[in-house]
PQR file of N, CA, C, O and H, with PARSE charges and radii, in Angstrom:
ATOM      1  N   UNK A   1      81.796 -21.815 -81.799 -0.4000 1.5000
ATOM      2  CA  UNK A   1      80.670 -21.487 -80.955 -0.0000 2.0000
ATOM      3  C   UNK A   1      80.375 -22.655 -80.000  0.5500 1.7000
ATOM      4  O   UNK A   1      79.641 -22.363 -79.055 -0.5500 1.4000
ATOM      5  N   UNK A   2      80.801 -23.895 -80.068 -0.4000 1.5000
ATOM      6  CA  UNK A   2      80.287 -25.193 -79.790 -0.0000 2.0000
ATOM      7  C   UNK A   2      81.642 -24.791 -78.588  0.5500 1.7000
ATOM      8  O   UNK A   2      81.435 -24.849 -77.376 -0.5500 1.4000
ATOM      9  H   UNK A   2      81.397 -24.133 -80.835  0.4000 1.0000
ATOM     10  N   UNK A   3      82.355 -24.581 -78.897 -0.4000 1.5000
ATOM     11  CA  UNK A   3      83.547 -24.803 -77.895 -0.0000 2.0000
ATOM     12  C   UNK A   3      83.413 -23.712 -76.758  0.5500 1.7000
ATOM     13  O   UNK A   3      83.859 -23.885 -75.623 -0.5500 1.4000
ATOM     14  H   UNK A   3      82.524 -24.533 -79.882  0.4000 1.0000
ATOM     15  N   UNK A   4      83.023 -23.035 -77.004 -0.4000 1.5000
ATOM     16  CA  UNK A   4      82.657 -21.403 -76.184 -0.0000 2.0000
ATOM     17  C   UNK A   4      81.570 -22.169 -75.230  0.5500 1.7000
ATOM     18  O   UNK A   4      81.706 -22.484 -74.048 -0.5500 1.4000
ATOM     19  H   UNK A   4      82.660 -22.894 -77.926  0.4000 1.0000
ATOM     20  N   UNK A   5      80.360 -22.390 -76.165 -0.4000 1.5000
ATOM     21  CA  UNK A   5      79.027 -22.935 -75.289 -0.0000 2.0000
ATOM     22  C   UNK A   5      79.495 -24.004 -73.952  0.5500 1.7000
ATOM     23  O   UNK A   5      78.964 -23.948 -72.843 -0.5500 1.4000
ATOM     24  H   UNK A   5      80.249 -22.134 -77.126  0.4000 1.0000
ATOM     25  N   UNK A   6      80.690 -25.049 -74.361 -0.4000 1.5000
ATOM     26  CA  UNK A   6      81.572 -26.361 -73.714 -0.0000 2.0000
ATOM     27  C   UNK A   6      81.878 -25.748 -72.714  0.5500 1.7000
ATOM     28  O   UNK A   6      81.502 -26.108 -71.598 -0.5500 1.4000
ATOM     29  H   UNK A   6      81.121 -25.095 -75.262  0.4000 1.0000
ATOM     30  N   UNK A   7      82.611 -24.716 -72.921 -0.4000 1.5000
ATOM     31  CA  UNK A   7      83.227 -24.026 -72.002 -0.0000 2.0000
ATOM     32  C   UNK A   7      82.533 -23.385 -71.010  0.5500 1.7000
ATOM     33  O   UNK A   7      82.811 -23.604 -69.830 -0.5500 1.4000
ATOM     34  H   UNK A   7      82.916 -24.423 -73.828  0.4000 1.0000
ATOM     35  N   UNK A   8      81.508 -22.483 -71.389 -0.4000 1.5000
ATOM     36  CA  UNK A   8      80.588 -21.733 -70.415 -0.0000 2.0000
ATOM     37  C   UNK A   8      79.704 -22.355 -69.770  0.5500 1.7000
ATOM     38  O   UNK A   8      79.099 -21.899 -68.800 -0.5500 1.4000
ATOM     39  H   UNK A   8      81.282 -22.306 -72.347  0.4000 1.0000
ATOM     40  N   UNK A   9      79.507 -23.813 -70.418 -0.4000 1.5000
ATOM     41  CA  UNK A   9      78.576 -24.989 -69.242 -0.0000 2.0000
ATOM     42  C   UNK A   9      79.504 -25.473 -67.956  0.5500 1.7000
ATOM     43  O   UNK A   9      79.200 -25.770 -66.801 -0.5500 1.4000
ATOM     44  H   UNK A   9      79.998 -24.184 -71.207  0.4000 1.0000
ATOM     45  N   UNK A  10      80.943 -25.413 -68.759 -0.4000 1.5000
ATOM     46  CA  UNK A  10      81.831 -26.714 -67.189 -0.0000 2.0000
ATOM     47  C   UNK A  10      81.733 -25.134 -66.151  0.5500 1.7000
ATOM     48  O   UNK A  10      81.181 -25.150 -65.051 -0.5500 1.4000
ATOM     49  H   UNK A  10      81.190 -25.171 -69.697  0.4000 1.0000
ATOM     50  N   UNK A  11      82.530 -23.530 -66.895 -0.4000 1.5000
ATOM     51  CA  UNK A  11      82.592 -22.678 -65.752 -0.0000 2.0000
ATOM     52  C   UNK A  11      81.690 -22.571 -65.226  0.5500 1.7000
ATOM     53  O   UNK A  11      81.925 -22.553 -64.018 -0.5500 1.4000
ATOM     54  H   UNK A  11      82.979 -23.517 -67.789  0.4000 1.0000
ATOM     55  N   UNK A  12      80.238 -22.438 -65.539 -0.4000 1.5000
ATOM     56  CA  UNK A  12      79.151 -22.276 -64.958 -0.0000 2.0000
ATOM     57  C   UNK A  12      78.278 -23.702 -63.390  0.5500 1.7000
ATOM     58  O   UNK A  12      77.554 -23.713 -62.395 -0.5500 1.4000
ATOM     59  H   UNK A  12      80.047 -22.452 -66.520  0.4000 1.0000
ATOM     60  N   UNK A  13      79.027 -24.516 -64.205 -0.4000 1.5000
ATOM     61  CA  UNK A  13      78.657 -25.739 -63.136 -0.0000 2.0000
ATOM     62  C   UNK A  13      80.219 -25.611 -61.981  0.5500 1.7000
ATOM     63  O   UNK A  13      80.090 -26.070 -60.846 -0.5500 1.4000
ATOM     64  H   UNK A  13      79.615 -24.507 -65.014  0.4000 1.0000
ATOM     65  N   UNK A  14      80.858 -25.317 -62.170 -0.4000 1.5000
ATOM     66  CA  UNK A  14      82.241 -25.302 -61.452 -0.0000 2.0000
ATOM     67  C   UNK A  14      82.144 -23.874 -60.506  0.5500 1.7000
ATOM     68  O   UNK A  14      83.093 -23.364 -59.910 -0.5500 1.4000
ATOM     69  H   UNK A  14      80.963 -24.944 -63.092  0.4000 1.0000
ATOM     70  N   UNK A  15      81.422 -23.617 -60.520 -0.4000 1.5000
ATOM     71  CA  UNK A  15      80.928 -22.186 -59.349 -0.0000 2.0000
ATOM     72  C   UNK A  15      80.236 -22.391 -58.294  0.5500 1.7000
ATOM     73  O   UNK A  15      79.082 -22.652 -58.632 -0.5500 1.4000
ATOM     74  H   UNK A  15      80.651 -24.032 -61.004  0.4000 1.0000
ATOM     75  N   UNK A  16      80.382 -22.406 -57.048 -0.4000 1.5000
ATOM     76  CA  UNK A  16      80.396 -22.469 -55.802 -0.0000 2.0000
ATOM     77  C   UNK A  16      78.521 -21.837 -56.178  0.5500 1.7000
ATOM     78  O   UNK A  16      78.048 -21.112 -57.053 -0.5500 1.4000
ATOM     79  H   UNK A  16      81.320 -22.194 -56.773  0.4000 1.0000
ATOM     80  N   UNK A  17      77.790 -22.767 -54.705 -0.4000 1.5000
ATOM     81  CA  UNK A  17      76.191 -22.716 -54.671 -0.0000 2.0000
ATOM     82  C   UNK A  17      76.110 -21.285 -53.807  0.5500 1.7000
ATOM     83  O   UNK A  17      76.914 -21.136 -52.887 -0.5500 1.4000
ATOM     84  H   UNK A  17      78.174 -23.356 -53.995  0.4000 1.0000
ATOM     85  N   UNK A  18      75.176 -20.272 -54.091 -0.4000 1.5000
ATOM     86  CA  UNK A  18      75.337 -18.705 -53.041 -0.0000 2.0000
ATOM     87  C   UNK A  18      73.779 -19.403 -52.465  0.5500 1.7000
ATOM     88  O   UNK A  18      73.214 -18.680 -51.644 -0.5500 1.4000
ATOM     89  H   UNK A  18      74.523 -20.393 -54.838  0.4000 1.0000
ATOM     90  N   UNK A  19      73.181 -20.482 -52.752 -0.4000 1.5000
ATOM     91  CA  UNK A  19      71.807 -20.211 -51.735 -0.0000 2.0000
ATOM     92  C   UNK A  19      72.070 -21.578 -50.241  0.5500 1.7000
ATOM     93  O   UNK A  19      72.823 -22.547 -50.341 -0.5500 1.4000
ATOM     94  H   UNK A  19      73.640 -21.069 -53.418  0.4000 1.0000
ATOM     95  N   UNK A  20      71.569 -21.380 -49.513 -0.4000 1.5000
ATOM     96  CA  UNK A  20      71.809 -21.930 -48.104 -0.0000 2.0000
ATOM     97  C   UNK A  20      70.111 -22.057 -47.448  0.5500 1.7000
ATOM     98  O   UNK A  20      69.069 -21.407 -47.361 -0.5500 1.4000
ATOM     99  H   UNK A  20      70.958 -20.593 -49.431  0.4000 1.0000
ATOM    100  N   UNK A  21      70.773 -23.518 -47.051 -0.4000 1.5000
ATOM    101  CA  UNK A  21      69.313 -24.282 -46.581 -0.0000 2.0000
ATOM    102  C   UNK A  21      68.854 -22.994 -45.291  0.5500 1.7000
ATOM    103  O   UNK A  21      67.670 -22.794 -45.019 -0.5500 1.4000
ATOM    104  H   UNK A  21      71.620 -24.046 -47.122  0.4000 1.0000
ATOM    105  N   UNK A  22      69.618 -22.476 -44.833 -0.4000 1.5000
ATOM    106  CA  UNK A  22      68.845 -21.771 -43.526 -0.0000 2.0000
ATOM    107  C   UNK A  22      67.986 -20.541 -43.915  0.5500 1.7000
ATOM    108  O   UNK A  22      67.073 -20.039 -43.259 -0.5500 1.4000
ATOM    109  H   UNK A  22      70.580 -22.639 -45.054  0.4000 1.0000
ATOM    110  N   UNK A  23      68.486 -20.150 -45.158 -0.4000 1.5000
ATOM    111  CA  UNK A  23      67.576 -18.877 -45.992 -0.0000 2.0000
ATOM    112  C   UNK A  23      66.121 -18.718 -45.697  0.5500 1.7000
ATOM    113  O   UNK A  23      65.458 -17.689 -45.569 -0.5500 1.4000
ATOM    114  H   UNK A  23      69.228 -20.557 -45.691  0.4000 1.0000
ATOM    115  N   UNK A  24      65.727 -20.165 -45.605 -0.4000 1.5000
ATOM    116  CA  UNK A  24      64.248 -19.752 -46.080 -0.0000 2.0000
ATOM    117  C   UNK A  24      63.606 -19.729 -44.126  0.5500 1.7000
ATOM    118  O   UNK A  24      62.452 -19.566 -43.730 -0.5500 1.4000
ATOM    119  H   UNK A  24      66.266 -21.001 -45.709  0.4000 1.0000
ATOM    120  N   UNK A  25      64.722 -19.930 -43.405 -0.4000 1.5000
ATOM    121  CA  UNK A  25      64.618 -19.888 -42.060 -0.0000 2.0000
ATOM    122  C   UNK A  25      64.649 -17.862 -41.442  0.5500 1.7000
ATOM    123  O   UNK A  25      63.789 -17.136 -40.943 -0.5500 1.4000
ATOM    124  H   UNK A  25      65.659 -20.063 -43.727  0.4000 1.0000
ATOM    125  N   UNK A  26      65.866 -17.688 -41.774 -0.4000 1.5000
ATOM    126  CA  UNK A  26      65.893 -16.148 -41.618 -0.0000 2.0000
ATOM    127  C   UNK A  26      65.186 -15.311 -42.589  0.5500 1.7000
ATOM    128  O   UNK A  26      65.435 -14.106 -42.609 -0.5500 1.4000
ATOM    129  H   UNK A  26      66.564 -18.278 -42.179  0.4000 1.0000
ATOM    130  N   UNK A  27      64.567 -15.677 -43.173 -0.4000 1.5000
ATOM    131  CA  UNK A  27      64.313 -14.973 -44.266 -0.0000 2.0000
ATOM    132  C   UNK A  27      64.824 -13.985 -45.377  0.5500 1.7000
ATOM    133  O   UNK A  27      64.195 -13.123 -45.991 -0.5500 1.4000
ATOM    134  H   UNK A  27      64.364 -16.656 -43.157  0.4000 1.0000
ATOM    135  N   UNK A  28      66.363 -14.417 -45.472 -0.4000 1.5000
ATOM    136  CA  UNK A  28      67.337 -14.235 -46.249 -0.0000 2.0000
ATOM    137  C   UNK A  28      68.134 -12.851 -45.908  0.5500 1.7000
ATOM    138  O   UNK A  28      68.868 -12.261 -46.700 -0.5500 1.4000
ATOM    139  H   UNK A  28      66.874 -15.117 -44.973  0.4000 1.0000
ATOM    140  N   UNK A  29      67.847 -12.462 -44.596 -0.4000 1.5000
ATOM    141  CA  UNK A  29      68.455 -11.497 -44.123 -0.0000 2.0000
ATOM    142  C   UNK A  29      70.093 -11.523 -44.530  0.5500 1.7000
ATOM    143  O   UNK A  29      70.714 -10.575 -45.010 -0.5500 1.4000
ATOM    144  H   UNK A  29      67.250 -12.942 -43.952  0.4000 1.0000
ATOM    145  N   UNK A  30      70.646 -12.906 -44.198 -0.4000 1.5000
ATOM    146  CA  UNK A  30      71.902 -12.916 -44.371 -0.0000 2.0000
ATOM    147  C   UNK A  30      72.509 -12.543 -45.977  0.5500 1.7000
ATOM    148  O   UNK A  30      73.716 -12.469 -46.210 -0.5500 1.4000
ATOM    149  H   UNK A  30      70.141 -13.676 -43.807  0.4000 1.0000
ATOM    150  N   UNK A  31      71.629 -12.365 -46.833 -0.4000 1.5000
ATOM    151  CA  UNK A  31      71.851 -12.394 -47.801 -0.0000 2.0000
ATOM    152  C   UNK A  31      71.808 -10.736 -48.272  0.5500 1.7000
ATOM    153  O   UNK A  31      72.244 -10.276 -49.327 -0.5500 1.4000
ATOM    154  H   UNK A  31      70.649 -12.425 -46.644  0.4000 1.0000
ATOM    155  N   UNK A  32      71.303 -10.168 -47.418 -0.4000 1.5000
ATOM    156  CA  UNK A  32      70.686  -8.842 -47.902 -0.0000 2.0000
ATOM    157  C   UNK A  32      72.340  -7.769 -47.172  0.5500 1.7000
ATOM    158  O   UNK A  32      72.963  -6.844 -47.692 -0.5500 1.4000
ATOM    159  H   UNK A  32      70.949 -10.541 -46.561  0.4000 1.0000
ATOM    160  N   UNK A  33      72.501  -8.382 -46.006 -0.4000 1.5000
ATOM    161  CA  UNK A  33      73.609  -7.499 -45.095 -0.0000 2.0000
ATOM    162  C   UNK A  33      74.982  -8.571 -44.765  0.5500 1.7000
ATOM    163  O   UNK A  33      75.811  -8.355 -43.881 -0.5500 1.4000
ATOM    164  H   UNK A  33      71.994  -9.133 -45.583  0.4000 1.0000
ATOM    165  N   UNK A  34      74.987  -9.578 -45.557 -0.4000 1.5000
ATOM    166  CA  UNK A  34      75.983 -10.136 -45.946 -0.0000 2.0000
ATOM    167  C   UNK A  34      76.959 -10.229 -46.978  0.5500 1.7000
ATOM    168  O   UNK A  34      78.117 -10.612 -46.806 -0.5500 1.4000
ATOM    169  H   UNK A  34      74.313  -9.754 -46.275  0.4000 1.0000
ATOM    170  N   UNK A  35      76.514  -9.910 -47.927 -0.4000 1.5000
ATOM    171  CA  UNK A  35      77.401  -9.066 -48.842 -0.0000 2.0000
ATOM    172  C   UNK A  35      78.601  -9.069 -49.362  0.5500 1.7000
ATOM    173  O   UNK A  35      78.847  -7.906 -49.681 -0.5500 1.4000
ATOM    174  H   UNK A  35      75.573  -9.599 -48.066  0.4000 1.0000
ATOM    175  N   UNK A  36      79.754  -9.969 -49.698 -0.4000 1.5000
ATOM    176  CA  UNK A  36      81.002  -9.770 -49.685 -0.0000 2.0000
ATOM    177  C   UNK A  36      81.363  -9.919 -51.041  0.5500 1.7000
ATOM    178  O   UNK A  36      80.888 -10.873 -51.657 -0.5500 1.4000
ATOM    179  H   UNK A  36      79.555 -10.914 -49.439  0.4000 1.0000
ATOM    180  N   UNK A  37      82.146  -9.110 -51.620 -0.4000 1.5000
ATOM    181  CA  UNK A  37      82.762  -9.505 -53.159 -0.0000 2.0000
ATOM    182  C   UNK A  37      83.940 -10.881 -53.032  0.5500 1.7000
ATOM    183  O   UNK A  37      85.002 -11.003 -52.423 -0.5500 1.4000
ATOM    184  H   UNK A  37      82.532  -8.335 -51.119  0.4000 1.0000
ATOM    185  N   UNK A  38      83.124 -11.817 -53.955 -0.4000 1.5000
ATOM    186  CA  UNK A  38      84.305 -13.186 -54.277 -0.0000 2.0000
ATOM    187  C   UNK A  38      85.879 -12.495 -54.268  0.5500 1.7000
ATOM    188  O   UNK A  38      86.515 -11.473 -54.526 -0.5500 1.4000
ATOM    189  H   UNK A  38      82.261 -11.718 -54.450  0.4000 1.0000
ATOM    190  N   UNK A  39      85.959 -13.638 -53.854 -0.4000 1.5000
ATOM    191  CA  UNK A  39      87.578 -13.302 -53.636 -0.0000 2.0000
ATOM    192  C   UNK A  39      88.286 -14.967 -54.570  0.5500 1.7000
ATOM    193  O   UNK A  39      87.806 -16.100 -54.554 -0.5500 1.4000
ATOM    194  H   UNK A  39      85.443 -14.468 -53.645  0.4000 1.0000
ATOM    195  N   UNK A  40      89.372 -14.521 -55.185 -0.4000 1.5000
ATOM    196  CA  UNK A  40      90.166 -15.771 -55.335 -0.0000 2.0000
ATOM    197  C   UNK A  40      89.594 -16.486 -56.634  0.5500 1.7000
ATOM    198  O   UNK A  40      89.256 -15.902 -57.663 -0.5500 1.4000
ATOM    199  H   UNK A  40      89.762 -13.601 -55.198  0.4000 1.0000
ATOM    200  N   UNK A  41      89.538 -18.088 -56.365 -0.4000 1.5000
ATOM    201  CA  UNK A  41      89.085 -18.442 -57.488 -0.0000 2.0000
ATOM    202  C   UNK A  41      87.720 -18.374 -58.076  0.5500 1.7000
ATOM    203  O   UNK A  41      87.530 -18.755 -59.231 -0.5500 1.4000
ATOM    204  H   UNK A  41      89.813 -18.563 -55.529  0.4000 1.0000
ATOM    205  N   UNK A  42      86.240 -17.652 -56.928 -0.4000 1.5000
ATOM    206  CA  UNK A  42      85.487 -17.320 -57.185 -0.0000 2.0000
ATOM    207  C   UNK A  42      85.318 -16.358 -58.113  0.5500 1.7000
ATOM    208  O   UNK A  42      84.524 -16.516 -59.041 -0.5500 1.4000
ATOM    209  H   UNK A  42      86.394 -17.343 -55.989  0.4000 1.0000
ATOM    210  N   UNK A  43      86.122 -15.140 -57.947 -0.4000 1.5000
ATOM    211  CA  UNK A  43      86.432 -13.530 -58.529 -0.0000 2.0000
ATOM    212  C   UNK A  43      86.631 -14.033 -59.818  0.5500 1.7000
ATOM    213  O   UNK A  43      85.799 -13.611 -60.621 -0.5500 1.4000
ATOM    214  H   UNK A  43      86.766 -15.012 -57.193  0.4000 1.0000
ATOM    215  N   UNK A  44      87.794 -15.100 -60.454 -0.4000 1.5000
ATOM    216  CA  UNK A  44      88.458 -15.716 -61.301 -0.0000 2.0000
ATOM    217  C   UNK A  44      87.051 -16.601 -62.368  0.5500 1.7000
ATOM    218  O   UNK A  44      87.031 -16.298 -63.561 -0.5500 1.4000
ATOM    219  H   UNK A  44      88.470 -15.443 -59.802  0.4000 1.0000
ATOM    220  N   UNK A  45      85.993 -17.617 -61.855 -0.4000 1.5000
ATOM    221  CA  UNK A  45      85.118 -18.320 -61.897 -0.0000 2.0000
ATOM    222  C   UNK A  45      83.950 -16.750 -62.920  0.5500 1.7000
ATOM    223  O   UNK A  45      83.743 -16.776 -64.134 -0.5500 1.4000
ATOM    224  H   UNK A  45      86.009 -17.863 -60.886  0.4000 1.0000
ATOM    225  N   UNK A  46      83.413 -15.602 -61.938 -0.4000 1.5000
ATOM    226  CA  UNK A  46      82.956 -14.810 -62.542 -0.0000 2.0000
ATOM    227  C   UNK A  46      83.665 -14.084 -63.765  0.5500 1.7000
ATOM    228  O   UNK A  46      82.910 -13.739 -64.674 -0.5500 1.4000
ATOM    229  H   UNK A  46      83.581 -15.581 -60.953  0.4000 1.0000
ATOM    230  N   UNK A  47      84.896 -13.833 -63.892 -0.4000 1.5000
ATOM    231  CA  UNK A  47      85.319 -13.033 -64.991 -0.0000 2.0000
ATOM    232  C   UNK A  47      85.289 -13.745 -66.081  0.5500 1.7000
ATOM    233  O   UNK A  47      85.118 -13.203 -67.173 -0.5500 1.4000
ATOM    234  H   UNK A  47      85.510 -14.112 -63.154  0.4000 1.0000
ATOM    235  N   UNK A  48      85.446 -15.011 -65.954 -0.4000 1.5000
ATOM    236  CA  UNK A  48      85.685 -15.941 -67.158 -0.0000 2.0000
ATOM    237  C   UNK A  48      84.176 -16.686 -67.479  0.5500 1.7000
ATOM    238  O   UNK A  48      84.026 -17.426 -68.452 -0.5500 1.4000
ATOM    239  H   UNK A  48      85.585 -15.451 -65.067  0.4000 1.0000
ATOM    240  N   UNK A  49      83.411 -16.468 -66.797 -0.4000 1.5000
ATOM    241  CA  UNK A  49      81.578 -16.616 -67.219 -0.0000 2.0000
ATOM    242  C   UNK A  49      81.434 -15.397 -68.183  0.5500 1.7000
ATOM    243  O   UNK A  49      81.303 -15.427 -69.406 -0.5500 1.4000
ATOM    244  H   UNK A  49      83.532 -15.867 -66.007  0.4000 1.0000
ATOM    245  N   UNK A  50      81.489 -14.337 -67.368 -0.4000 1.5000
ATOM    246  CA  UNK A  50      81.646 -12.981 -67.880 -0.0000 2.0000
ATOM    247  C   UNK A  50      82.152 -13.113 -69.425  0.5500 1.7000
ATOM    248  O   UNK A  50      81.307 -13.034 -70.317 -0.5500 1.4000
ATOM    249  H   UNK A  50      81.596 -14.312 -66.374  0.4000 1.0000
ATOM    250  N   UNK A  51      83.322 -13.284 -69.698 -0.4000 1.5000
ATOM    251  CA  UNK A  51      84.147 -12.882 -70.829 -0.0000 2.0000
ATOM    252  C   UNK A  51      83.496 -14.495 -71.765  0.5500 1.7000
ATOM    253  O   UNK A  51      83.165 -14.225 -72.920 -0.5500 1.4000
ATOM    254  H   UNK A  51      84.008 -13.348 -68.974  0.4000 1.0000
ATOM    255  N   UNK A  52      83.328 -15.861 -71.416 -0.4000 1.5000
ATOM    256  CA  UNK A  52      82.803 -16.503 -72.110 -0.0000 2.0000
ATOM    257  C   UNK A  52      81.703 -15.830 -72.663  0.5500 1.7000
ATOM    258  O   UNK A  52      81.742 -15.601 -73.872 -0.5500 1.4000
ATOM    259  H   UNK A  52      83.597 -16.080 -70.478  0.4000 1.0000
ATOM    260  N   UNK A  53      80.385 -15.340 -71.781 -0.4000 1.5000
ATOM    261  CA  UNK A  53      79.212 -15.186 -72.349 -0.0000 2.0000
ATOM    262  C   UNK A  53      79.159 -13.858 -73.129  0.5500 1.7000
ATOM    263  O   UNK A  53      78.222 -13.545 -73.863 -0.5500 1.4000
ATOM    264  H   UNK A  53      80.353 -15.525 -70.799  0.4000 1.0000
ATOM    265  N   UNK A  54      80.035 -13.257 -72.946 -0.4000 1.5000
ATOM    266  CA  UNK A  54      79.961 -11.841 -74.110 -0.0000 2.0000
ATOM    267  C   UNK A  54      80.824 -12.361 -75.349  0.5500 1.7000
ATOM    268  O   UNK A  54      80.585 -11.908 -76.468 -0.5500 1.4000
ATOM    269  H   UNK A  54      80.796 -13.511 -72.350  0.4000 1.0000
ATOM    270  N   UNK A  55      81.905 -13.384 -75.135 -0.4000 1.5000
ATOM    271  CA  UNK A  55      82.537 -14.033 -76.312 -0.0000 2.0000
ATOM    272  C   UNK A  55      81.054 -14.900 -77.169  0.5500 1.7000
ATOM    273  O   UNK A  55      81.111 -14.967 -78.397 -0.5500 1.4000
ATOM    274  H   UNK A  55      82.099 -13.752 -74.225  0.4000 1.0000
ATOM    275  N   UNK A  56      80.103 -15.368 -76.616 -0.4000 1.5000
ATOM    276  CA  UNK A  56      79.044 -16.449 -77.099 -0.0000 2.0000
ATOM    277  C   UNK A  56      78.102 -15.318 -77.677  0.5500 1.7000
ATOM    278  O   UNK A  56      77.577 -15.585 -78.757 -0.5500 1.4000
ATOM    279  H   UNK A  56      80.056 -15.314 -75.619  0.4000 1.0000
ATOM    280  N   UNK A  57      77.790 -13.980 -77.053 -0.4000 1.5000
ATOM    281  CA  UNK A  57      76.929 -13.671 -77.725 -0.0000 2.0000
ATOM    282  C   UNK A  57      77.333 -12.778 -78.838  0.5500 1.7000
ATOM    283  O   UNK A  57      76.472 -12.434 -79.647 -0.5500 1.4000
ATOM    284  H   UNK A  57      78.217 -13.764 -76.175  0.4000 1.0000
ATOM    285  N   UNK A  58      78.634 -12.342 -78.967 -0.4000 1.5000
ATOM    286  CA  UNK A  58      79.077 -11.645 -79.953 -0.0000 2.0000
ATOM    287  C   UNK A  58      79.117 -12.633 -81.209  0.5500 1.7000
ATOM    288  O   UNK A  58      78.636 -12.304 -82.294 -0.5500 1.4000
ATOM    289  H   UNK A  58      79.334 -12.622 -78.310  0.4000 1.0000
ATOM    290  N   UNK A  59      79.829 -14.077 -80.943 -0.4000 1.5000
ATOM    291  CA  UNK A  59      79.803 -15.160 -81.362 -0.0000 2.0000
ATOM    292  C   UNK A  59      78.075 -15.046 -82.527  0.5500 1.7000
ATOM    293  O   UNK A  59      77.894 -14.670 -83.685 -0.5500 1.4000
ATOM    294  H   UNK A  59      80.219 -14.344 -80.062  0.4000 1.0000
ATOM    295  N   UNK A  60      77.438 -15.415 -81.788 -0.4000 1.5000
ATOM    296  CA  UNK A  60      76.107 -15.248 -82.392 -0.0000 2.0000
ATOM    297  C   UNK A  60      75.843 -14.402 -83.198  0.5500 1.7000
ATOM    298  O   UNK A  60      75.771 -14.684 -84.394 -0.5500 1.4000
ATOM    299  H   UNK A  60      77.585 -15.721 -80.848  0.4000 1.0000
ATOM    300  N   UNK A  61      75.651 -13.249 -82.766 -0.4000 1.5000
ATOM    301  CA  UNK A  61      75.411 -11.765 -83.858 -0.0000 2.0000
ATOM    302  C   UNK A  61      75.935 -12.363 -84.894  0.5500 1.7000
ATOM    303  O   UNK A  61      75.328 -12.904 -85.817 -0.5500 1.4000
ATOM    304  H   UNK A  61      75.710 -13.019 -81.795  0.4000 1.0000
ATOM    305  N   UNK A  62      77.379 -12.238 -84.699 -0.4000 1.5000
ATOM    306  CA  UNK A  62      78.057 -12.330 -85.817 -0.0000 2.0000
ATOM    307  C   UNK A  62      77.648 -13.648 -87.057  0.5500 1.7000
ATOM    308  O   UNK A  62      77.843 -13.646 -88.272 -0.5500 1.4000
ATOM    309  H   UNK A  62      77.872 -11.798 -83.948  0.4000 1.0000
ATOM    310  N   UNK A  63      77.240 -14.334 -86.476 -0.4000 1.5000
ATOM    311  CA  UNK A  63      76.692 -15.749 -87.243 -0.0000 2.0000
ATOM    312  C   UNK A  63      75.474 -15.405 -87.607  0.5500 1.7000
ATOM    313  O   UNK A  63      75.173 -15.813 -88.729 -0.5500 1.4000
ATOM    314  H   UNK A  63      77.082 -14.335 -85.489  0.4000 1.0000
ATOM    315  N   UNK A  64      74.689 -14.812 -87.067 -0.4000 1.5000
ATOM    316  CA  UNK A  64      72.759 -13.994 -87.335 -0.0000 2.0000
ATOM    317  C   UNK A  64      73.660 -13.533 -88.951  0.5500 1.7000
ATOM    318  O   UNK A  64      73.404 -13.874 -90.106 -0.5500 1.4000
ATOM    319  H   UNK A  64      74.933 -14.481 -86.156  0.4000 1.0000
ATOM    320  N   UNK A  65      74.646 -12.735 -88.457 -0.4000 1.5000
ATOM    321  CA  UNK A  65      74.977 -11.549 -89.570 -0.0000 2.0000
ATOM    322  C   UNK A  65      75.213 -12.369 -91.107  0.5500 1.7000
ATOM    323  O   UNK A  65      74.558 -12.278 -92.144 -0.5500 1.4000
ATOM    324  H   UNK A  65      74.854 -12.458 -87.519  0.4000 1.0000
ATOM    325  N   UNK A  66      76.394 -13.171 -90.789 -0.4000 1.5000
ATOM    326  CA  UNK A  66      77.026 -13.437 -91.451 -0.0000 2.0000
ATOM    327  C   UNK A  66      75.963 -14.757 -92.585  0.5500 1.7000
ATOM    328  O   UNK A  66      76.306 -15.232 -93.668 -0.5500 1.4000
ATOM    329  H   UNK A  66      76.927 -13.245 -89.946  0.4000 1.0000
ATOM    330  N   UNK A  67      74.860 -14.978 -91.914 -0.4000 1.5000
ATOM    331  CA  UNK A  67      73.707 -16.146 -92.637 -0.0000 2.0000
ATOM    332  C   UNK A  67      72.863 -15.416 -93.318  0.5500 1.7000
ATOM    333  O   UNK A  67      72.448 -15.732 -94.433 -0.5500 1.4000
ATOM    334  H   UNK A  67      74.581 -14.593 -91.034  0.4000 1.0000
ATOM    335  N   UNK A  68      72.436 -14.027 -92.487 -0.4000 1.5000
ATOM    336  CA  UNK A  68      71.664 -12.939 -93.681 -0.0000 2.0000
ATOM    337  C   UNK A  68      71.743 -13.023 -94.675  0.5500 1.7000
ATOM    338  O   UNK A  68      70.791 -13.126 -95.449 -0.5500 1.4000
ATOM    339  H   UNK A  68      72.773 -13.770 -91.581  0.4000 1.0000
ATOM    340  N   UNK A  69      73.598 -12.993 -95.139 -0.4000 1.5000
ATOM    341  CA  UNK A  69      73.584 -12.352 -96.391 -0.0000 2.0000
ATOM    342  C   UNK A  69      74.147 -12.955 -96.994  0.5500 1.7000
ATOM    343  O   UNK A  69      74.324 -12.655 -98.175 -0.5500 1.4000
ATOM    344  H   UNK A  69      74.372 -12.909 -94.511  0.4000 1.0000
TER
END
């Protein structure tokens, strides 16, 4: 679980910033009709957050479970 958690802190800090100093200028229009699905190592960055954090919380249950009883 310790190694999962290791893991889902570096992918999570290793992901590109989506907010931009001019936002609070347009009022985030660009954000609303800008829109594009990650491509590349971004696409790559989400699946493996993704699959860490459902690995961490299954992780858990299973440890809730397994201390019950």
């Amino acid at each position: 679980m310790v190694v999962v958690c290791v893991l889902l802190i570096i992918v999570v800090a290793m992901q590109p910033s989506k907010t931009n100093a001019a936002s609070s200028l347009t009022g985030g229009a660009e954000q609303l009709f800008g829109k594009q699905k990650a491509r590349g190592f971004e696409a790559f960055l989400i699946r493996v957050t993704v699959v860490l954090g459902t690995i961490f919380m299954l992780l858990a249950f299973a440890l809730a479970y397994i201390s019950s009883k």
